[in-house]
N, C-alpha and C positions, 0 to 999 in steps of 0.2 A: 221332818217334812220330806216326802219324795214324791218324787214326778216321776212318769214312764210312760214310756211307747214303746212299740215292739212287731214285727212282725212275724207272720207263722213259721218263718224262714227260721228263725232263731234270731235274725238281727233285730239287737233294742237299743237303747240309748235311757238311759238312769240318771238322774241326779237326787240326789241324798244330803240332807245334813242338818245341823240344828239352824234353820232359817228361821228369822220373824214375820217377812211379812210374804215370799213367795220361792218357788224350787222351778228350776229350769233358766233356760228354754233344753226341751228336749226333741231329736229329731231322727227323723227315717225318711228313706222313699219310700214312698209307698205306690208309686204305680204300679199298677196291675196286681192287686193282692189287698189283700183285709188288714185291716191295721187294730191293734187293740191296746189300748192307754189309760192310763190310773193313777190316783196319787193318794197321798196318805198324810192327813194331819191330825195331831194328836191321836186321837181313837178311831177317827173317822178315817174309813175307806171307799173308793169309789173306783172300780174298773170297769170298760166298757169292751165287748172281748166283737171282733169282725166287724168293727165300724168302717165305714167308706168305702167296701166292696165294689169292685166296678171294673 
């Protein structure tokens, strides 16, 4: 299971491992800039790429 955020900058914050029931907490500042986050269990993946623009 992993958790992520990340910003355009390069700065991201990761956590990774064999979990059961959740991964994280994972974190950035994100003001002023797009933020994009995702995570991954089993097969399933979900990234969201320039969420909270502002």
């Amino acid at each position: 299971m992993t958790a992520w955020i990340g910003r355009d900058n390069g700065v991201q914050d990761v956590d990774s491992g064999r979990y059961t029931l959740y991964a994280g907490p994972v974190h950035v500042d994100g003001r002023g800039t797009c933020v994009d986050w995702g995570g991954v269990i089993h097969d399933r993946e979900v990234s969201r790429w320039n969420s909270h623009c502002g």
